[in-house]
Backbone as CSV, one residue per row, in Angstrom:
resi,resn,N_x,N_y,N_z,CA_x,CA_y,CA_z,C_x,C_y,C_z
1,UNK,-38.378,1.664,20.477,-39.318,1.758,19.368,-39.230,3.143,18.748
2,UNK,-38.934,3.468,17.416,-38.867,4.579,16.366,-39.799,4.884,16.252
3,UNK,-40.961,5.345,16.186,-42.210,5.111,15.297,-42.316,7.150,14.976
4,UNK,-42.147,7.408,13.930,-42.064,8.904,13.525,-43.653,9.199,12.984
5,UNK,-44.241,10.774,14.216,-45.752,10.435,13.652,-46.581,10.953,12.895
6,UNK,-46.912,10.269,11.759,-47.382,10.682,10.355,-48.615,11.896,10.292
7,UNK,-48.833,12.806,9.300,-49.438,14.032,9.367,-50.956,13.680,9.434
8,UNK,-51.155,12.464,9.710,-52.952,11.948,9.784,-52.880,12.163,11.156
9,UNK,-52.795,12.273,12.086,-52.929,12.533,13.801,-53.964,12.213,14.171
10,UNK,-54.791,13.410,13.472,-56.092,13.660,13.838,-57.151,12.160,13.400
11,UNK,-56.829,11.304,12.712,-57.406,9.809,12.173,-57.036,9.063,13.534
12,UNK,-56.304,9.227,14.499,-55.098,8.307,15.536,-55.747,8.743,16.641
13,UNK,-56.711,9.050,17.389,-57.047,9.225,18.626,-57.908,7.938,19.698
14,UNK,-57.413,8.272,20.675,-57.692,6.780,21.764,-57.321,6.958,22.718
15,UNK,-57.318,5.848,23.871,-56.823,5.975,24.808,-55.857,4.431,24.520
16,UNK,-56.316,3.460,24.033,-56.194,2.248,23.544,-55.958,2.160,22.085
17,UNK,-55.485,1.142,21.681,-55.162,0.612,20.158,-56.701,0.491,19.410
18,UNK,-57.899,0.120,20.236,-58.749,-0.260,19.935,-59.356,0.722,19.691
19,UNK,-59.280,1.622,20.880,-59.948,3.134,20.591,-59.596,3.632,19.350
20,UNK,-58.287,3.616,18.615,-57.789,4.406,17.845,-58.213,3.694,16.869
21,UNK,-58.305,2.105,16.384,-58.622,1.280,15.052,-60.003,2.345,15.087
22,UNK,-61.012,2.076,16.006,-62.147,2.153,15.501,-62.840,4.324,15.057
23,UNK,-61.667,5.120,15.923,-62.086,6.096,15.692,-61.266,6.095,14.119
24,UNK,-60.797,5.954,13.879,-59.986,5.981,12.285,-61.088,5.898,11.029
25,UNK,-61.963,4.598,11.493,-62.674,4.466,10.443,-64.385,4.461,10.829
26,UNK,-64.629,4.780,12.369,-66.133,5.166,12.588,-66.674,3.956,12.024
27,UNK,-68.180,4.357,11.521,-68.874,3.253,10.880,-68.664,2.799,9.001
28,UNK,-67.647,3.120,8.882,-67.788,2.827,7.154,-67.405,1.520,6.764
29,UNK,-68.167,1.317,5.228,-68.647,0.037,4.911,-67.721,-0.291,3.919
30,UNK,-66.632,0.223,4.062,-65.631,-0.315,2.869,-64.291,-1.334,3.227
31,UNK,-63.890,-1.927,3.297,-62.782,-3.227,3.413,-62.191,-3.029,4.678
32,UNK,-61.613,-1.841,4.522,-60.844,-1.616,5.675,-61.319,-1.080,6.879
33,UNK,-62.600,-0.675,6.909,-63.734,-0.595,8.082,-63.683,-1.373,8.186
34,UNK,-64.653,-2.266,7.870,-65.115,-4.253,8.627,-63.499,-4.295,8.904
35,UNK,-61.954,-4.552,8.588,-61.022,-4.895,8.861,-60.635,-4.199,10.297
36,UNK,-60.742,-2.534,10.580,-60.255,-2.071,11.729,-60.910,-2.273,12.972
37,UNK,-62.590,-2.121,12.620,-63.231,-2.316,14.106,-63.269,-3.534,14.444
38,UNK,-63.023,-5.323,13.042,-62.741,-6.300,13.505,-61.301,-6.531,14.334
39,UNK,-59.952,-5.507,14.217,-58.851,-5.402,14.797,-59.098,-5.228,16.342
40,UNK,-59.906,-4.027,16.034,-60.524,-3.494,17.643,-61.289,-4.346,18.306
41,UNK,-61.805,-4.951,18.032,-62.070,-6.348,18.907,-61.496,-7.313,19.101
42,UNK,-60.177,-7.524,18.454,-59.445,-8.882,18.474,-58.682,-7.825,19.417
43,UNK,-58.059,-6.992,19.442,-57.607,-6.417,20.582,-57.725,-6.587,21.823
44,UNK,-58.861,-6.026,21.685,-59.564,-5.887,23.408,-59.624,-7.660,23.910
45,UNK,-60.163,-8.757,22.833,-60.587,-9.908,23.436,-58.614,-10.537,23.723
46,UNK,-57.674,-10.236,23.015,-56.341,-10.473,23.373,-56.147,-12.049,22.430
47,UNK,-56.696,-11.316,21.418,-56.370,-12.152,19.757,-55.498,-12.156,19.599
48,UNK,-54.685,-12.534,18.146,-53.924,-12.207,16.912,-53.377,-10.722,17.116
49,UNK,-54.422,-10.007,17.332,-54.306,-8.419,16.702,-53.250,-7.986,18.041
50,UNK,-53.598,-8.508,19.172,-52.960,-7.692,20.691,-51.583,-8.401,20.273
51,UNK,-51.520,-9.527,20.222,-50.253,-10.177,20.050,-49.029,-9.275,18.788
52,UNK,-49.716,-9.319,17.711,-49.229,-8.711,16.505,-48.444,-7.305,17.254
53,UNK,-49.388,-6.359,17.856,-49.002,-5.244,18.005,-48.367,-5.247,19.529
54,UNK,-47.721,-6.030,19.661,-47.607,-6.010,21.126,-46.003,-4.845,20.593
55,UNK,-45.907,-4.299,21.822,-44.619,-3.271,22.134,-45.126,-1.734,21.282
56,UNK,-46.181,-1.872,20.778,-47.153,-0.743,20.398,-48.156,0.275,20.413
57,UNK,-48.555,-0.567,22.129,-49.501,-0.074,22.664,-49.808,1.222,22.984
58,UNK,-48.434,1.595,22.959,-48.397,3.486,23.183,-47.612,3.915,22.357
59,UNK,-47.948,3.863,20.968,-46.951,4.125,19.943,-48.152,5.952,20.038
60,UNK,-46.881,6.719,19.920,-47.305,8.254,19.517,-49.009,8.354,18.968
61,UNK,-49.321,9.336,19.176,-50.725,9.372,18.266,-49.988,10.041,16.515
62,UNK,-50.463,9.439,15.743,-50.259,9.562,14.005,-49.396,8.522,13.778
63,UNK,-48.915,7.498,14.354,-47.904,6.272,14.080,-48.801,5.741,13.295
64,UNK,-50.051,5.877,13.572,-51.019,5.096,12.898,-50.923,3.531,12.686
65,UNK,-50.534,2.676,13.442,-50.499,1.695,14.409,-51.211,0.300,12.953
66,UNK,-52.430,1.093,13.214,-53.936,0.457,12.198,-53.466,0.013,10.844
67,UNK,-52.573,1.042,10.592,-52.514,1.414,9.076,-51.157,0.743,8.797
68,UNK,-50.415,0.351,9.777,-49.260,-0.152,9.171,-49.577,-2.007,9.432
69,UNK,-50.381,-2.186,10.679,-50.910,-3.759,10.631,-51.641,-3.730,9.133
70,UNK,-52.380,-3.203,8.650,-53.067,-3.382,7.410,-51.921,-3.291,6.572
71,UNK,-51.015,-3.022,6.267,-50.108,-3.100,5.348,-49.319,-4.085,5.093
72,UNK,-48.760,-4.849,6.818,-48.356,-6.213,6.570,-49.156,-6.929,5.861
73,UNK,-50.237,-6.821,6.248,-51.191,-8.083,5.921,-51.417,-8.120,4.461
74,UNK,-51.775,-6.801,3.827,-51.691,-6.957,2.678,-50.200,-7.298,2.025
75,UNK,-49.132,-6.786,2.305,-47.940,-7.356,1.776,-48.016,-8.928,1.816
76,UNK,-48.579,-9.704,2.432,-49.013,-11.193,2.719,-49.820,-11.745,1.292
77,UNK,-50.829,-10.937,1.163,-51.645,-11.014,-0.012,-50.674,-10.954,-0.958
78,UNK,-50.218,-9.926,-1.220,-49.388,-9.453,-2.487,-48.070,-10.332,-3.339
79,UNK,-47.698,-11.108,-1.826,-46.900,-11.848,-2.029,-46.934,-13.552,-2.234
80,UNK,-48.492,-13.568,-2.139,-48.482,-14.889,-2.136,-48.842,-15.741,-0.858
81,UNK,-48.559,-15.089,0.020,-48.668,-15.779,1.318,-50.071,-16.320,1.590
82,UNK,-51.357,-15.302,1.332,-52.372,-15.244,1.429,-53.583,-15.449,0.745
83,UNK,-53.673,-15.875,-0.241,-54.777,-16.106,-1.164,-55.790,-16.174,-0.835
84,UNK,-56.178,-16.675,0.043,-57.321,-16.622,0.704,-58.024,-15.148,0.869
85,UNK,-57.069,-14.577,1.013,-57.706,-12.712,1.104,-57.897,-11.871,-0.303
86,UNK,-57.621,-12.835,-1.732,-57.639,-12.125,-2.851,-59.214,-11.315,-3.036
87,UNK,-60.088,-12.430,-2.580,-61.593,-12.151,-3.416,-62.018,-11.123,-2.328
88,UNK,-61.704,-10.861,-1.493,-62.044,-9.547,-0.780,-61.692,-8.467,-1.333
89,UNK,-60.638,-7.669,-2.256,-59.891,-6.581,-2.414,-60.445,-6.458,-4.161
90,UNK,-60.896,-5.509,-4.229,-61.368,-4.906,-5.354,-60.102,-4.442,-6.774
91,UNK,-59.461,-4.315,-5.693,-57.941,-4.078,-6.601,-57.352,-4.896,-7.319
92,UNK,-57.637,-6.465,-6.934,-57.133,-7.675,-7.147,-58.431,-8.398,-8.081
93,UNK,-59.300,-7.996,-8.561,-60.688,-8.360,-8.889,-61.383,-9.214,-8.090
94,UNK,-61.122,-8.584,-6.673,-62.046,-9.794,-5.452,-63.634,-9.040,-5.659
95,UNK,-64.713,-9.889,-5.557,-66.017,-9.171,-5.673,-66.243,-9.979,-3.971
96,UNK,-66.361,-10.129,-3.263,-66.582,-10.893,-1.714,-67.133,-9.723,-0.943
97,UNK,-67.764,-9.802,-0.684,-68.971,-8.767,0.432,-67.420,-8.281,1.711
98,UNK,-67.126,-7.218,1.687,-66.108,-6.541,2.567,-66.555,-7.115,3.934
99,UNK,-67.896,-7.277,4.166,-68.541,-7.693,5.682,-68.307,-8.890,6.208
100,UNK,-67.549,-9.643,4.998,-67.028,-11.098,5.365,-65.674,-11.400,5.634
101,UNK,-64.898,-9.757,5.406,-63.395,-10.432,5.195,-62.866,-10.546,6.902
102,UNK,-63.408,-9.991,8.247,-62.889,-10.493,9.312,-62.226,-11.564,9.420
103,UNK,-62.898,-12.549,9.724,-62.745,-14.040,10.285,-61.594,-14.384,9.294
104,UNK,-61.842,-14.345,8.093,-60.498,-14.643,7.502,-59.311,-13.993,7.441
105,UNK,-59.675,-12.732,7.808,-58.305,-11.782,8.008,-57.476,-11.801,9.206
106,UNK,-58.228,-12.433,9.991,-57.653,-12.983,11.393,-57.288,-14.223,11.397
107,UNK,-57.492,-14.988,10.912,-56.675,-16.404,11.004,-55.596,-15.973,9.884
108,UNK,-55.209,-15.245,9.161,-53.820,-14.845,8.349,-53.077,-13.907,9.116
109,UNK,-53.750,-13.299,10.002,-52.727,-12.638,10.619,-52.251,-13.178,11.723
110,UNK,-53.188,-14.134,12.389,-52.885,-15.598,13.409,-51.865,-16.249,12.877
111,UNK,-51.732,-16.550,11.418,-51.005,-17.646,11.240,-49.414,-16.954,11.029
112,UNK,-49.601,-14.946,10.504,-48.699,-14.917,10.194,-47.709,-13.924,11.348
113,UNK,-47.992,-14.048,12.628,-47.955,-13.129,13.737,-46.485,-11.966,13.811
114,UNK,-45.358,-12.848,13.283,-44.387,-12.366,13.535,-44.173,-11.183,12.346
115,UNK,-44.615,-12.027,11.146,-44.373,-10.807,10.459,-45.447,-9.344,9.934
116,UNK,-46.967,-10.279,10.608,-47.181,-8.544,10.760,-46.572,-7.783,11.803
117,UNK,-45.970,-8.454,12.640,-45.574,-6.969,13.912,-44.452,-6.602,13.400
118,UNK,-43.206,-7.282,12.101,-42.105,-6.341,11.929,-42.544,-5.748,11.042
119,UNK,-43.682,-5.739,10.211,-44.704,-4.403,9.609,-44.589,-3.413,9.868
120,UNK,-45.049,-3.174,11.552,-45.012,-2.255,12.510,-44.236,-1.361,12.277
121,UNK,-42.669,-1.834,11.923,-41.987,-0.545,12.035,-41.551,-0.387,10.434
122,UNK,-42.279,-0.444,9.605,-42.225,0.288,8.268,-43.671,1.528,8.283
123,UNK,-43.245,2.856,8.296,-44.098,3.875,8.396,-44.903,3.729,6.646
124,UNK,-46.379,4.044,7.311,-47.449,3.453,6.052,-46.878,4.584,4.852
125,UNK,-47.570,4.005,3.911,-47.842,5.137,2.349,-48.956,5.535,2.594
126,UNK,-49.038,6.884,3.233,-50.808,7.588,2.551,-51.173,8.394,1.830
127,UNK,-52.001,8.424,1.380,-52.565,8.905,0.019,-52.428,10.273,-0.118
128,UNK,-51.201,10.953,-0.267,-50.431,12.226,-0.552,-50.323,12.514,-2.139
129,UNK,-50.905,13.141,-2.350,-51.040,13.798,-3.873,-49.169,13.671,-4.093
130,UNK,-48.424,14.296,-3.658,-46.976,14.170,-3.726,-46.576,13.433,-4.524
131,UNK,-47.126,11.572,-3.729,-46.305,10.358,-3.944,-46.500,10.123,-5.208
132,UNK,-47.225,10.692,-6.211,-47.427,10.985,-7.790,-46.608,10.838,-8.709
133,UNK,-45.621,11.640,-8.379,-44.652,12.220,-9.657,-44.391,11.160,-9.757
134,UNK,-43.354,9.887,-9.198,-42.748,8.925,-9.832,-43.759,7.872,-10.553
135,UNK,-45.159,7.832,-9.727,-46.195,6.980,-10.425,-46.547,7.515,-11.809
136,UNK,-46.481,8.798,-12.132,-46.831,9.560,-13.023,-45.925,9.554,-14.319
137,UNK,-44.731,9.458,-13.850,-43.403,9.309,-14.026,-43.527,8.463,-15.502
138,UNK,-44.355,7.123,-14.027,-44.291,5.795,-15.031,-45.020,5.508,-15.749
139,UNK,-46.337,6.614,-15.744,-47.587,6.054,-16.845,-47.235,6.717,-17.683
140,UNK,-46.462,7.818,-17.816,-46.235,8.347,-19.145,-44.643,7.699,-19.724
141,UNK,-44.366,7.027,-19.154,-43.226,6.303,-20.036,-43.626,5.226,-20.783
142,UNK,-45.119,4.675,-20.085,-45.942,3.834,-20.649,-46.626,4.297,-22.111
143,UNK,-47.182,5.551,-21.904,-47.419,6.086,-23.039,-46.663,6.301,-24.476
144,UNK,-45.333,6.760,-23.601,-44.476,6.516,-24.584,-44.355,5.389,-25.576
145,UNK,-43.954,4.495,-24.967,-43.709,3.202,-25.219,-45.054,2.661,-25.997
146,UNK,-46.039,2.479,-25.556,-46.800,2.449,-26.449,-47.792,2.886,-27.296
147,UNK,-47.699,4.231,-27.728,-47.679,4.594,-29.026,-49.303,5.278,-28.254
148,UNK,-49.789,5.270,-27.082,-51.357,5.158,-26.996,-51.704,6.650,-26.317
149,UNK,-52.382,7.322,-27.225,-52.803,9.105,-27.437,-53.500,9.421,-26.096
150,UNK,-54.154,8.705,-25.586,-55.441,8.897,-24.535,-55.448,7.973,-23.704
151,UNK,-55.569,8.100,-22.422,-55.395,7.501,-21.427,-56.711,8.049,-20.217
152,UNK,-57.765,6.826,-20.214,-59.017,6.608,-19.131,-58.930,6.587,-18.358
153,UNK,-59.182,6.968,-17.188,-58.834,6.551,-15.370,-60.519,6.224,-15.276
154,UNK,-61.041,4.807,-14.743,-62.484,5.031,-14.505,-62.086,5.343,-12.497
155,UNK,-62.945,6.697,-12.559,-63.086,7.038,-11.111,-63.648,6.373,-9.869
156,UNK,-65.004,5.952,-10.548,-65.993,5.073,-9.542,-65.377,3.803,-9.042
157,UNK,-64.710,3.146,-10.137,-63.560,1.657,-10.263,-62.756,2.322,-9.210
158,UNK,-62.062,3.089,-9.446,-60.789,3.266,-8.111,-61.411,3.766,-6.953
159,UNK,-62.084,4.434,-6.786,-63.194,4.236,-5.419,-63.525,2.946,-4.860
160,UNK,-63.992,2.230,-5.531,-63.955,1.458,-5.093,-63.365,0.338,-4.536
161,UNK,-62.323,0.617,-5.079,-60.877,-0.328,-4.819,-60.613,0.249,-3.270
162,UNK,-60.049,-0.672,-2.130,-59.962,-0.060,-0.908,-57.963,0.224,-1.034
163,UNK,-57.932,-0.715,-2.076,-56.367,-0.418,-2.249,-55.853,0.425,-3.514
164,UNK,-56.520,1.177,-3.838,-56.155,2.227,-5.138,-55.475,3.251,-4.785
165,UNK,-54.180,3.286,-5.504,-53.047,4.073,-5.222,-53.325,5.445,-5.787
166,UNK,-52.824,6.206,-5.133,-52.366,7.608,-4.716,-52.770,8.471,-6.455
167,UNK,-52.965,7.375,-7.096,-52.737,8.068,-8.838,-54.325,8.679,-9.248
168,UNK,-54.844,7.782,-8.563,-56.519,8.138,-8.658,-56.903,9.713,-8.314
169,UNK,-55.736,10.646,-7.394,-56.276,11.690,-7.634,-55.939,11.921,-8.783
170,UNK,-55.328,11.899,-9.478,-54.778,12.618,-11.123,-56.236,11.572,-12.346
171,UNK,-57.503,11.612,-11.745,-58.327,10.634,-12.539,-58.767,11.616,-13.516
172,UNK,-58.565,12.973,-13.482,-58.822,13.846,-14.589,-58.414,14.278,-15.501
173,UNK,-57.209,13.818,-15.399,-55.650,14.109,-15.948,-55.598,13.548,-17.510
174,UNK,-56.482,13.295,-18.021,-56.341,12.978,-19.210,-55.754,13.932,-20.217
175,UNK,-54.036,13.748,-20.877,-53.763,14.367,-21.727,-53.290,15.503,-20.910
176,UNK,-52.383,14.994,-19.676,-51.371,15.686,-19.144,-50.341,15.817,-19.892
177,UNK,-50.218,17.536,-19.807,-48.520,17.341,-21.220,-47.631,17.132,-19.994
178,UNK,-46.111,17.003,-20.727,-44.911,16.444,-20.158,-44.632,18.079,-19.624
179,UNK,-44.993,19.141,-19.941,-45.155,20.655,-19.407,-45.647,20.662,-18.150
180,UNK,-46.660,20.154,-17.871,-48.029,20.484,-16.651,-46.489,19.551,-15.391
181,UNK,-46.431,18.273,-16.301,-45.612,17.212,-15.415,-44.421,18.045,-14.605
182,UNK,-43.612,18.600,-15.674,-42.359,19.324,-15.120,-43.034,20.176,-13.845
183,UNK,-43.867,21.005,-14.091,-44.058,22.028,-13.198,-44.838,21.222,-12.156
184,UNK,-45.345,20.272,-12.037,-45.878,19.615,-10.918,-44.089,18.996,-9.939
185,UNK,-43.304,18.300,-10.926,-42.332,17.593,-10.537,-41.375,19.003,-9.412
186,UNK,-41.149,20.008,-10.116,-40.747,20.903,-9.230,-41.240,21.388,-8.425
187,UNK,-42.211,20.889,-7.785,-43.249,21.089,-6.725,-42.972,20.288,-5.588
188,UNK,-42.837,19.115,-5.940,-42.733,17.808,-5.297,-41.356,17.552,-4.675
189,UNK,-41.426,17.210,-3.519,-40.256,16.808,-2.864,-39.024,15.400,-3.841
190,UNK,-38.263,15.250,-3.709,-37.063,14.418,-4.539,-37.656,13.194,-3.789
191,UNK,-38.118,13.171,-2.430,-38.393,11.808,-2.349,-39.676,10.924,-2.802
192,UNK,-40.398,11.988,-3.131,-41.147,11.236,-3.398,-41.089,10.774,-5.418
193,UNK,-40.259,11.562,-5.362,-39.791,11.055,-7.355,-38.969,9.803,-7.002
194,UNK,-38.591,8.764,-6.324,-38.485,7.528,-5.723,-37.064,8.432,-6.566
195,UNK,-36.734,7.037,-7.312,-34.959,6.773,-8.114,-35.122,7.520,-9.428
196,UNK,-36.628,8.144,-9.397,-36.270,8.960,-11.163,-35.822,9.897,-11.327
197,UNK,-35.435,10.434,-12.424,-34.307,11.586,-12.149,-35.868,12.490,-13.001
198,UNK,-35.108,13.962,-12.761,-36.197,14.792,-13.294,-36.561,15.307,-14.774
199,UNK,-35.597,14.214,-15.260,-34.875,14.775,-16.930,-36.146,13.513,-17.423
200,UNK,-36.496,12.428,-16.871,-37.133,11.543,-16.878,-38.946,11.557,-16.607
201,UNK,-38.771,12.604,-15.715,-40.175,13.048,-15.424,-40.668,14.003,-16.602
202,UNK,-39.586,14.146,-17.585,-40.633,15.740,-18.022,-40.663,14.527,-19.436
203,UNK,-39.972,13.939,-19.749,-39.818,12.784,-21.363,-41.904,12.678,-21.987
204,UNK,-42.306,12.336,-20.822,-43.513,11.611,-21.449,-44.457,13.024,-21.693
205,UNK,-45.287,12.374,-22.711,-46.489,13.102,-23.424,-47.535,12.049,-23.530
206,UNK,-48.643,13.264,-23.121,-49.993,12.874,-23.620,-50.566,13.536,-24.350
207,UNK,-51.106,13.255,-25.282,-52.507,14.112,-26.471,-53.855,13.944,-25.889
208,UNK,-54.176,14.788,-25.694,-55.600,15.102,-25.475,-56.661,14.142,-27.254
């Protein structure tokens, strides 16, 4: 088992898988709370969740274990597999009380066992100001393209989303020039500019 361990560590402490779901997210009331401490009990009772993660049990502390089962599962959603899990996720326009999505998040990961555990060994995306530039990349090529001066981020909306990408820190960013961009882009590691080149990162403009 590879598992290389990610700079959250300190989110990853336990003695158990269960220990670690539930110190990650303590008591909070947002999607992926009700989802981890419901993990941490399908664990311990030798559910879905023990099965899923089996050969994991002592994956490094920062593998973050939690965070990459939540990722299969949503790749499940994303792809179709799952529908049943749309009206939970705020991202997807689910309005469903987060306190309900257990029971159903466990019979999809029951049904889909094998492929959340080769989940397992894809290391998660976390929310690294970094992973930007190429997202950034792409809203201002958007801009480009269509002709549109000003660009809204509503903040509270991506808060609330339990799946709102990495862009939501830039929610202030209105009427970022393609200037601010360059000098952010040379900041940023090449990997995280995915396949764009840097001649590409500096193209877009915004008007205030």
């Amino acid at each position: 088992m590879d598992v290389r361990p990610a700079r959250a560590a300190h989110w990853d402490v336990g003695e158990t898988l269960a220990d670690r779901f539930r110190a990650h997210v303590g008591d909070s009331q947002h999607l992926y709370g009700y989802a981890m401490r419901g993990m941490a009990d399908d664990w311990e009772s030798g559910g879905p969740i023990r099965m899923a993660s089996r050969g994991y049990e002592s994956a490094p502390r920062g593998a973050l274990v939690q965070l990459r089962l939540l990722a299969g599962e949503f790749r499940l959603v994303l792809t179709g597999q799952a529908p049943e899990l749309i009206r939970f996720y705020p991202c997807l326009g689910g309005t469903d009380p987060a306190s309900e999505v257990w029971p159903v998040m466990r019979e999809v990961i029951a049904t889909h066992i094998e492929d959340v555990h080769a989940a397992l060994a894809v290391a998660p995306q976390t929310n690294e100001v970094g992973r930007s530039a190429a997202l950034l990349a792409g809203l201002f090529d958007l801009v480009a393209a269509s002709g549109v001066r000003r660009i809204c981020w509503s903040w509270e909306r991506a808060r609330a989303s339990t799946c709102y990408s990495t862009s939501t820190h830039f929610a202030a960013t209105l009427g970022i020039s393609g200037r601010a961009i360059r000098r952010f882009s040379s900041r940023t590691p090449l990997g995280a500019q995915s396949t764009l080149s840097r001649s590409r990162l500096s193209r877009g403009r915004a008007a205030t």
